[in-house]
C-alpha positions in Angstrom: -84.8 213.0 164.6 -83.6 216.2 163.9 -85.4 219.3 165.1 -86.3 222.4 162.8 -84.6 225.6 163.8 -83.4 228.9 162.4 -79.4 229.4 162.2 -78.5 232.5 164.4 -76.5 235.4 162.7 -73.6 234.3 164.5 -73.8 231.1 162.3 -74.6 232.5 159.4 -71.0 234.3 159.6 -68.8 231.2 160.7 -70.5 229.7 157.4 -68.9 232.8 154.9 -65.9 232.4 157.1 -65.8 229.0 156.5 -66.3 229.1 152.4 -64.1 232.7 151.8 -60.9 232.0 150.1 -58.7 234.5 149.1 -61.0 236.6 150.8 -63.9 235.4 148.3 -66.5 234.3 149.3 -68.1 231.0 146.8 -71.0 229.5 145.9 -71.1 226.2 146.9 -73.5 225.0 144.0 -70.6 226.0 141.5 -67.8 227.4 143.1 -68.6 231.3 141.4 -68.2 234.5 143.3 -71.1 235.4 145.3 -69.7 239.5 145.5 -72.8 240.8 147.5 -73.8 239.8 151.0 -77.0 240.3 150.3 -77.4 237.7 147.5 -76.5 234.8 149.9 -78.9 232.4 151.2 -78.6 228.9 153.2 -79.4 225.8 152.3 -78.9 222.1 154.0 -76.2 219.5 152.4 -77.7 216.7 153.2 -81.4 217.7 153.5 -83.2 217.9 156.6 -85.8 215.9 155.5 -83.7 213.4 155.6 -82.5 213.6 159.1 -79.8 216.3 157.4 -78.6 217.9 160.8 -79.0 221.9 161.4 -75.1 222.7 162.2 -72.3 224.5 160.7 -70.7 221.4 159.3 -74.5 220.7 157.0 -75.3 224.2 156.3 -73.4 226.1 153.2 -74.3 229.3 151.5 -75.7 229.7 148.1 -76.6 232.0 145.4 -80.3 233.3 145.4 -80.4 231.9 141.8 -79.5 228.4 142.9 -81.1 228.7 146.3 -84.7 229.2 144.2 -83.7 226.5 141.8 -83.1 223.9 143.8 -86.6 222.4 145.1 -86.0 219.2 147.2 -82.8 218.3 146.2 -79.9 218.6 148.3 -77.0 220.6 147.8 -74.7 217.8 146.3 -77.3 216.4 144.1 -78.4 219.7 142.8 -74.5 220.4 142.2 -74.1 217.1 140.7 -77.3 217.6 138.3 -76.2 220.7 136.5 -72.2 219.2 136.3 -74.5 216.8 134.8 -76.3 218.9 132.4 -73.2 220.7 131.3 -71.5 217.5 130.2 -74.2 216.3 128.4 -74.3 219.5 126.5 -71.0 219.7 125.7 -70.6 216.4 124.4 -73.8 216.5 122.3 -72.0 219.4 120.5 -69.4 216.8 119.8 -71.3 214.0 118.3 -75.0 212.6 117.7 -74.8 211.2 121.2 -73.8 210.6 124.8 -72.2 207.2 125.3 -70.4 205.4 127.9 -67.2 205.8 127.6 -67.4 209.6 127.1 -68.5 209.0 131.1 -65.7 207.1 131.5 -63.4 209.2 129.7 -65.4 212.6 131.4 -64.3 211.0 134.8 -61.2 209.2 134.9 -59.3 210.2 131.8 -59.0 209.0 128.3 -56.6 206.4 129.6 -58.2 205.8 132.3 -60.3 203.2 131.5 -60.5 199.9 128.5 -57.3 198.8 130.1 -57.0 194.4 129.4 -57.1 192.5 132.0 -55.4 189.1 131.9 -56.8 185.5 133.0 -56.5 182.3 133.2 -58.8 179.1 134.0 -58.6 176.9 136.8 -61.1 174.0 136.1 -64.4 175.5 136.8 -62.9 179.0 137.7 -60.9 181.8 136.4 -58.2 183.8 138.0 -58.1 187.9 137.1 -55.1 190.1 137.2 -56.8 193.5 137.9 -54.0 195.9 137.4 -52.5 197.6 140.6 -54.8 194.8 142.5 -54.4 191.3 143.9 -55.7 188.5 141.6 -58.9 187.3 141.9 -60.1 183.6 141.9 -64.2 183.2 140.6 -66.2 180.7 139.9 -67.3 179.4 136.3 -71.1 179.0 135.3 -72.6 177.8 132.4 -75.8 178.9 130.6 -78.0 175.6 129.9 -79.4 176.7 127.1 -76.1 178.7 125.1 -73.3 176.7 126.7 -71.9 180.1 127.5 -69.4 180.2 130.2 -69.9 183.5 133.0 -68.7 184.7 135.7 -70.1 187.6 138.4 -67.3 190.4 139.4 -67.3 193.3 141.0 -65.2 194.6 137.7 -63.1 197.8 138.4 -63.9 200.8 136.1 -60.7 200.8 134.8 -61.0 197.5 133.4 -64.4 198.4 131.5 -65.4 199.6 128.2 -68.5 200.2 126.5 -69.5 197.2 123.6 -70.3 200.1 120.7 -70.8 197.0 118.4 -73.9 195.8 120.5 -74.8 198.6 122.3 -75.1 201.6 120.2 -77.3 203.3 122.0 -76.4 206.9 123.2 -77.3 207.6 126.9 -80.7 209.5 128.1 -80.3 212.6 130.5 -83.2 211.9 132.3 -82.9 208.4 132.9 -79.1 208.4 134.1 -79.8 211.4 136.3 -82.9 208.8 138.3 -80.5 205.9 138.4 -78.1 208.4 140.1 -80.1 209.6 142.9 -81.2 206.1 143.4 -77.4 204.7 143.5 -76.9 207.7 145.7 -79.0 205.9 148.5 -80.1 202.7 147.6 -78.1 199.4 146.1 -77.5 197.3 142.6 -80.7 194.7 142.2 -79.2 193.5 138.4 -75.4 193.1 137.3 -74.5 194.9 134.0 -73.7 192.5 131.7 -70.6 192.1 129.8 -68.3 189.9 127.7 -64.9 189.1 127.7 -62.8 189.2 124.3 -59.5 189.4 123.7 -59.2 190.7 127.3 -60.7 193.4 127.3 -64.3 193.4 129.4 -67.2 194.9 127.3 -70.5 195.9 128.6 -73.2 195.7 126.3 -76.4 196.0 129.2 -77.0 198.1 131.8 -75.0 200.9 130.7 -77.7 203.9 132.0 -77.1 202.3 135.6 -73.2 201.9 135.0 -73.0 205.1 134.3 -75.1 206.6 136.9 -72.9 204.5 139.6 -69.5 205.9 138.6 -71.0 209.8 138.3 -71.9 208.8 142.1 -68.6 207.5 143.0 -68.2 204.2 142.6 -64.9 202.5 141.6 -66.2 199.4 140.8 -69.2 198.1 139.0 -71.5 194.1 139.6 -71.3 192.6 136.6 -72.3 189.3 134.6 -69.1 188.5 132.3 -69.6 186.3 129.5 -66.3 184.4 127.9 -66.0 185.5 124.5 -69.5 184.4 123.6 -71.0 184.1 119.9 -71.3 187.5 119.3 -74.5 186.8 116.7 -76.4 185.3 119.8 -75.8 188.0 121.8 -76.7 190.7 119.6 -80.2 188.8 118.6 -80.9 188.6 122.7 -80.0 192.4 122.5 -82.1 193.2 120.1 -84.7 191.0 121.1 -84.7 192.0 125.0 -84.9 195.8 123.6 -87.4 195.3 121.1 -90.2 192.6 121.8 -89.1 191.8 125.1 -89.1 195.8 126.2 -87.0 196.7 128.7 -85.4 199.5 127.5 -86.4 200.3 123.5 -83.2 201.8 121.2 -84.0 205.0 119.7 -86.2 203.8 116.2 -83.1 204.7 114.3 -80.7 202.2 116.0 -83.2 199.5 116.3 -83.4 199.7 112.2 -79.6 199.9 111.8 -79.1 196.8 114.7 -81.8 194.9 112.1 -80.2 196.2 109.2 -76.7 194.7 110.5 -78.0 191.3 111.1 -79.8 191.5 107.4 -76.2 192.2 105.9 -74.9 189.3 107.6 -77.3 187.1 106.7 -77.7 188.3 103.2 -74.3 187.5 102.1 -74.6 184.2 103.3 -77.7 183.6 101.5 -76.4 184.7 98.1 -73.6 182.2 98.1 -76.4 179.4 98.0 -77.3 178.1 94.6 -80.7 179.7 92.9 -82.5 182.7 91.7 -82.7 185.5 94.5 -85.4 187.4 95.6 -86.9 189.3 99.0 -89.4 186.2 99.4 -86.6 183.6 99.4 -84.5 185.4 101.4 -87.3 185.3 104.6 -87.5 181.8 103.5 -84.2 181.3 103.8 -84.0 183.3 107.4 -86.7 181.0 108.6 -86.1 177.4 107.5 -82.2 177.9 107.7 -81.4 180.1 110.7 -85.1 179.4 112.2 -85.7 182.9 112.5 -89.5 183.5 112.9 -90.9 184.8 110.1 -91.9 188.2 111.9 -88.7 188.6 112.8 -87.4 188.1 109.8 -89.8 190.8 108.0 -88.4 192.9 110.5 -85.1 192.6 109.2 -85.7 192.5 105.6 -88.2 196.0 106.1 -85.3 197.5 108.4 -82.9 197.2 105.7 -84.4 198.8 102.8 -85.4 201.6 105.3 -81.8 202.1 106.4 -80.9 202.2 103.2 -83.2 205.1 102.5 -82.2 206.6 105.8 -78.6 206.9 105.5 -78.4 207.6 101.7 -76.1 210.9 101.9 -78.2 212.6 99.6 -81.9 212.0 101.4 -82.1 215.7 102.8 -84.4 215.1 105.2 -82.3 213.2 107.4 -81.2 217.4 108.8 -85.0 217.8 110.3 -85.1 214.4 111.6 -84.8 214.2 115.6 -82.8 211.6 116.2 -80.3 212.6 113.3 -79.8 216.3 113.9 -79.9 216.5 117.6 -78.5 220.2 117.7 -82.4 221.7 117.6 -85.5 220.9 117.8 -86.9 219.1 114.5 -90.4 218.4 112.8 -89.8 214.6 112.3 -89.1 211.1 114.0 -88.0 208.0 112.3 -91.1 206.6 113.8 -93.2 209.4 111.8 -91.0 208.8 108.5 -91.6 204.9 108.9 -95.4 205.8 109.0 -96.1 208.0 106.5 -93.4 208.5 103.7 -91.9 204.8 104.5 -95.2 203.0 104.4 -96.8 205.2 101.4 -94.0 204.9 98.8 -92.2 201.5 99.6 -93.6 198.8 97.9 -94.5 196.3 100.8 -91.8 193.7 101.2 -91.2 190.6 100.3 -91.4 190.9 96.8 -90.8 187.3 94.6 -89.4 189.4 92.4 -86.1 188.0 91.2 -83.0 190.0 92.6 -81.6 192.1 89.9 -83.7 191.6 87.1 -85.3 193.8 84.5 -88.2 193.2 87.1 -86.8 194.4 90.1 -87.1 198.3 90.9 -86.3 198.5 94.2 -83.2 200.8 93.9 -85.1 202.9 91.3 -87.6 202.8 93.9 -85.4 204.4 96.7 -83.9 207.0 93.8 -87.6 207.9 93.4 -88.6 208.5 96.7 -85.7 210.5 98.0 -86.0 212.5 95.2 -89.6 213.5 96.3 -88.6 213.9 99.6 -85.7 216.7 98.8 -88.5 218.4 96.9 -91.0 218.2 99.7 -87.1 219.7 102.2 -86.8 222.4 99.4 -90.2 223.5 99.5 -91.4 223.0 102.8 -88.6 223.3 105.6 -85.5 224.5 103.7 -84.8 228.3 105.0 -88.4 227.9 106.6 -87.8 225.4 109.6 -86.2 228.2 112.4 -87.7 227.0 115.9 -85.8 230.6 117.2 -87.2 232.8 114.6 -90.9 231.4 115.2 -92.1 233.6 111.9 -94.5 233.0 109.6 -92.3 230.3 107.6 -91.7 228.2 110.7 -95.0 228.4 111.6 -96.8 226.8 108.3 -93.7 224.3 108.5 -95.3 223.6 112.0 -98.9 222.8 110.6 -97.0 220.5 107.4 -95.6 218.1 109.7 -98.2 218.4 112.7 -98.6 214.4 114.0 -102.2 214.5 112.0 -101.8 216.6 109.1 -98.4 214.7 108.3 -100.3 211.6 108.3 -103.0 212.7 106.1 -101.4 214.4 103.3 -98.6 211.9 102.8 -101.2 209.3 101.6 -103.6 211.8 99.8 -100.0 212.6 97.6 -99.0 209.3 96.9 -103.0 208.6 95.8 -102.7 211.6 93.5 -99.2 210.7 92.0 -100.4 207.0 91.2 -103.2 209.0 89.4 -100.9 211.6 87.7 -98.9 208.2 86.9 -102.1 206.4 85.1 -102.1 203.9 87.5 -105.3 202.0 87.5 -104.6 198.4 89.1 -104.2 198.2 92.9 -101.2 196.6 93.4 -99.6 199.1 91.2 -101.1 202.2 93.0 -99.3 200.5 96.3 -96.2 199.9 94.0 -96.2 204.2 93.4 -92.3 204.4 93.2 -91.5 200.9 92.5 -90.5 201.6 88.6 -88.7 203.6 86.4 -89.4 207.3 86.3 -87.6 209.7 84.3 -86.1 213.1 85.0 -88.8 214.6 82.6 -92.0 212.8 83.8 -90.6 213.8 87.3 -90.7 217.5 86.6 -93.9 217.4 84.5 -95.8 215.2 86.5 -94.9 214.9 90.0 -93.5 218.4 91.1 -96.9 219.9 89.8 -98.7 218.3 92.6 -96.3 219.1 95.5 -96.1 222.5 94.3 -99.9 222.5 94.5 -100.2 220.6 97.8 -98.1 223.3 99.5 -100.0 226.3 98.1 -103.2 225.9 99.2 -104.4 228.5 101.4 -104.8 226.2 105.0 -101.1 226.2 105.4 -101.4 230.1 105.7 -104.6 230.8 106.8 -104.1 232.8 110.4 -107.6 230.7 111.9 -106.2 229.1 115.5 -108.5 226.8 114.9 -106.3 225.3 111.9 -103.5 224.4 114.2 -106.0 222.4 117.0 -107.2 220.7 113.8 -103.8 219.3 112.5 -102.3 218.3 115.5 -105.1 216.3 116.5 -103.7 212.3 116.0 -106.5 211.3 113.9 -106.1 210.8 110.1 -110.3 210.1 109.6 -110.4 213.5 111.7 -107.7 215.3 109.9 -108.9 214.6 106.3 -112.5 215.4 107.4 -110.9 219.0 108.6 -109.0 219.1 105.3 -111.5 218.3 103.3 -113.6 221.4 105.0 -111.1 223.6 104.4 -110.8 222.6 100.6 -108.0 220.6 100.9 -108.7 217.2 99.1 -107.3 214.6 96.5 -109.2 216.2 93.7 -108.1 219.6 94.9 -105.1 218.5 94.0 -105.7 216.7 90.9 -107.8 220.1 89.7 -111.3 218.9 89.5 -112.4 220.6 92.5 -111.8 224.8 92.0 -109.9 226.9 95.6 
């Protein structure tokens, strides 16, 4: 065990000697000029709590600035998190997202890595070429349930490449940065998991601890390689692994799009059959044909018609939606769109409508309700939604789209419309959208209520005790408080007076 001790000023000069160059004398956290003495400060490389030894060869000056900053890390994992943190903020300016090959391309070049490897089978083994290496002879398994053939291999970096088509998931800070310091001392418990096509090696799991390996050093990554496998089956163990199985969820927005994919697939395939079409036959056609259980195959068929609402180009809300615009901070989540806007104005699937028909609104539907949401983005966050500017504007945006106000007024509107709409029967007040409504009835009868819902006085009101009320996750709560504060669904319909 190491023992505690001061270094001597003696020391503390053999340490600038030893980090001057060019008679400059250099953070060793980033490499920038440290141009006054009295702004340097020491700190252990590897850390003395961990048996880091007090010499001249573990001891290397810093900046007050990153001395203060760097808590309990040591030197080269503080250095290594904010390399870290400025790659991941340069390449979110680039795209919506972080994924593994802009690590691989970060570290070892554009051409560095997806290189193919060739193979060849020898009975119940295969033989790799690695490039620049000597071939390498594995055995073969077989999965009992798939028939899938695998093998284990400590697979080269070079020879890797992320699977966009079934892992779209962009990489978390956080979670790559823990991986990291645990790869930095402790070993791989789980391979990655891959498959081979067209010889190229695509890894499709484990590609937070992948990456965390390589920013620590490592050439070569433990992986599970399947042989060109039925890329269907693998994406539905994906899916289901990430989804009911939880180990680690997709962002909402790519768990809908993953469902969405599979719907498309299966959709085409089920209008070829003979028949009428409709939403209902389709799950019965998911479940008795492909055996799909039926959850999973409401899951689909809801994922779908939300995807399509999601990524319509003209649905302005997707710009104030977290995981679509991550260049700020935003009011919404898809998980909060699904919940409120989502489940209020979608008519709840299956419907036995027939697909098509003079019966079947759904696409007017969609029209409808991002037309209501661009007028809610005109009038509520448009030139108002300015996290940096915190003004008055931002700040009754803030209160709209609080977690319990959001969920309380979405349903109070779409009560109010069905009643501006003269709808009576039940089914049709939870069908609000699901019909034809004109340019004219739009303007006359729907914009009137939004244009009310936003002018009432509790969005403006300077009372604190408005903004505890609304964020509060409680919609019995938050329509009590809204009630209290004049805010109700015959406010808005203009029996009840301000």
């Amino acid at each position: 065990m190491n023992l505690r001790r001061q270094i001597s000023e003696q020391e503390k000069q053999e340490i600038i000697k030893r980090h001057t160059r060019d008679g400059i004398l250099r953070c060793f956290v980033d490499n920038h000029p440290i141009e006054n003495l009295e702004e340097v400060e020491y700190h252990h490389i590897r850390p003395f709590c961990e048996d880091g030894p007090t010499n001249l060869d573990n001891i290397a000056p810093v900046c007050k600035e990153h001395h203060r900053r760097i808590r309990t890390l040591s030197l080269i994992e503080f250095r290594d998190k904010m390399k870290l943190d400025r790659f991941f903020e340069e390449e979110y300016r680039k795209s919506d997202g972080v994924r593994l090959d802009d690590v691989f391309a970060y570290l070892v070049g554009e051409s560095g890595y997806g290189k193919v490897v060739q193979w060849e089978r020898l009975d119940r083994q295969i033989k790799l070429y690695w490039e620049g290496d000597e071939p390498e002879i594995l055995p073969l398994y077989q999965c009992p349930v798939t028939g899938f053939e695998y093998f284990y291999a400590l697979v080269p970096v070079k020879h890797l490449k992320n699977d966009t088509e079934l892992q779209p998931r962009p990489l978390e800070p956080p979670r790559m940065w823990e991986l990291y310091r645990h790869f930095l001392r402790y070993t791989q418990l789980a391979p990655a998991v891959c498959r081979l096509v067209d010889n190229q090696i695509m890894l499709f799991d484990g590609q937070h601890k992948t990456a965390a390996q390589i920013w620590a050093g490592r050439c070569r990554v433990e992986c599970k390689v399947y042989l060109d496998p039925d890329k269907r089956v693998i994406k539905e163990t994906v899916l289901a692994a990430h989804d009911k199985l939880r180990q680690m969820p997709f962002y909402t927005s790519t768990l809908i799009s993953r469902y969405s994919s599979l719907f498309k697939e299966d959709w085409e395939e089920y209008m070829e059959r003979p028949g009428t079409k409709s939403e209902k036959g389709f799950v019965q056609f998911l479940i008795k044909a492909k055996g799909v259980p039926k959850g999973e195959a409401m899951k689909r068929l809801r994922a779908a018609i939300e995807n399509d609402i999601l990524e319509d180009p003209e649905n302005k809300l997707q710009e104030y939606i977290a995981e679509k615009n991550k260049s700020r901070k935003n009011p919404l989540t898809i998980y909060a769109v699904q919940q409120t806007f989502l489940k209020e104005f979608i008519a709840p699937p299956p419907l036995e409508v027939e697909f098509e028909s003079t019966q079947d609104f759904r696409r007017q539907e969609k029209k409808n309700l991002i037309k209501l949401l661009n007028l809610i983005v005109d009038k509520t966050l448009s030139g108002r939604w300015n996290p940096e500017a915190k003004n008055e504007a931002h700040h009754t945006a803030e209160r709209i789209y609080a977690a319990g106000a959001l969920k309380a007024w979405v349903p109070m509107l779409r009560a109010v419309i069905a009643a501006k709409l003269n709808l009576v029967d039940d089914e049709e007040k939870n069908r609000v959208f699901f019909r034809q409504i004109d340019d004219e009835t739009f303007a006359s009868v729907i914009e009137p209520v939004v244009n009310r819902l936003f002018s009432h006085k509790i969005w403006l009101d300077p009372d604190p005790e408005i903004d505890a009320n609304l964020r509060v996750n409680n919609v019995d709560h938050v329509k009590q408080f809204f009630k209290s504060r004049g805010l109700s669904a015959q406010w808005l319909l203009g029996i009840e007076d301000d």
